[in-house]
Structure formats: structure tokens, C-alpha cells
N, C-alpha and C positions, 0 to 999 in steps of 0.2 A: 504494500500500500504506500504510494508517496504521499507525505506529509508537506506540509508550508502551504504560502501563496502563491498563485499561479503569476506568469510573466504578465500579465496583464495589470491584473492588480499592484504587481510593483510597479511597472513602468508608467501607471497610470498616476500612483503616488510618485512617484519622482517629478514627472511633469505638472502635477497641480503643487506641489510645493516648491520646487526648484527654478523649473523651466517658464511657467506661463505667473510664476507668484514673483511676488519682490522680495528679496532676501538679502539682507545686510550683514556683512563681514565684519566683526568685532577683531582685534588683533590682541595675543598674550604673551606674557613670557614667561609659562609654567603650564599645567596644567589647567585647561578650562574648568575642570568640576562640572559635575552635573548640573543646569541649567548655563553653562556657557556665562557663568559670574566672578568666578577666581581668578587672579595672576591679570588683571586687567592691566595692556600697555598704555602709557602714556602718550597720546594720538590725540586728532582731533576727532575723537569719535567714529560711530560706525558709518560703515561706505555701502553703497551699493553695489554690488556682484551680480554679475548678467552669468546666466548658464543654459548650455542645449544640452539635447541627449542624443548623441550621434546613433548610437546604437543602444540592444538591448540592456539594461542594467547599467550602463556608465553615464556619469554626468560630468563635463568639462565646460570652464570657464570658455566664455565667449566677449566679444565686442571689448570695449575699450578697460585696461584693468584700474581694479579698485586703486586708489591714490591716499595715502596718509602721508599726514605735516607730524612731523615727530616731535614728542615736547619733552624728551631726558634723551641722556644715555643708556641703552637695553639691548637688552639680547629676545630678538621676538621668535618664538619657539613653538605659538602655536595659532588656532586660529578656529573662531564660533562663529555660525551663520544662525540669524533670527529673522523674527518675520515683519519686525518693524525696526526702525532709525532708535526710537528709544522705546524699552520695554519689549511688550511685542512675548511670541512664543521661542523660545529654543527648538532648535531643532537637529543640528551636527555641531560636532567637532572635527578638529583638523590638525592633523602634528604639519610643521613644516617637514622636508624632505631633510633638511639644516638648518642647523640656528642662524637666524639674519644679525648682526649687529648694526646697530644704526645707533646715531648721535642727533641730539638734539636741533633740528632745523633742516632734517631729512627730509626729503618726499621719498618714503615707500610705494613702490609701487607692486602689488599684490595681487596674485588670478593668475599669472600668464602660466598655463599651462597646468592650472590646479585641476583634481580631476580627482572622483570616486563613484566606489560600484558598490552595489548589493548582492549577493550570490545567495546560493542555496533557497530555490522557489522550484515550486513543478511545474515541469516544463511540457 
């Protein structure tokens, strides 16, 4: 007997949260913790993040990337996507691939080439 959700129902979740919603990129330098609140960097708050779904189960950044004004010195290590600019629902977290250091009066620029999948649904 397969168990899980069917490809459908992920990719249909994917695209009504990701693809077709607004979803704003918080940046960390730690662990996000459950609701994407901990380790928060010192930035000028959250950005918007555009994303398609090329194919089944993967989501990858698309169109022009997120841009943050840095306001310390840190090491940004991780990264939370929600469903509004402030407050709003949690919904992912994100390790960087590597720690970014950046200094205070940076522009990070953030997305190019970020990308995650869901696995294990029946197919």
C-alpha cells in the first residue's frame, strides 16, 4: 500500500504558497527556530522573493533577487520565508549552502539560484 500525498497535492501546495503567493525572505545568523523568529540579522527587514516551479516537487528563485542594506557586522547562515513583510504565517526555513559575511552598509543580494524540493509523495 503507498502511503503520503499524491504529486498533485504537493505541487499544488507548492504553487499556492510559493509560486502564485507573496513570500518574504527574513535573513539569520543561526538557526531560524521554529516559526522563522531566532538568530534574526540585522537588515532592513524582510524582502520579497519571487519563485516558479520548473518541475515536479522543486521550487527555485526566479526574476530579480531579494536585496538587503546590512546594518552590523555578521555572518548570515541562514534564511525564513513568511507570508507577509511583517508578521504574516511561517512557512520554510533555509540553511545557506555557506556562511555569507557581510559588514555593515552591504547590499546582500539573496535568491540567485536558491532552490528546494519535497520528496516522498505517491506517485
Amino acid at each position: 500500500m503507498a502511503l503520503g500525498p499524491a504529486a498533485a497535492t504537493v505541487n499544488g501546495w507548492l504553487d499556492t504558497t510559493f509560486v502564485n503567493g507573496s513570500v518574504w525572505l527574513q535573513l539569520h545568523t543561526g538557526d531560524p527556530g521554529t516559526g522563522g523568529l531566532s538568530n534574526i540579522a540585522d537588515v532592513d527587514g524582510r524582502q520579497i522573493a519571487l519563485f516558479t516551479r520548473p518541475s515536479t516537487w522543486l521550487v527555485q528563485t526566479t526574476g530579480a533577487p531579494s536585496e538587503f542594506l546590512i546594518g552590523a557586522d555578521q555572518v548570515i547562515t541562514h534564511g525564513s520565508l513568511h507570508t507577509q513583510l511583517e508578521d504574516g504565517v511561517w512557512v520554510w526555513n533555509l540553511i545557506a549552502t555557506s556562511p555569507i559575511t557581510v559588514v555593515e552598509g552591504d547590499v546582500l543580494k539573496a535568491g540567485d539560484g536558491m532552490e528546494f524540493r519535497i520528496e516522498g509523495w505517491t506517485a
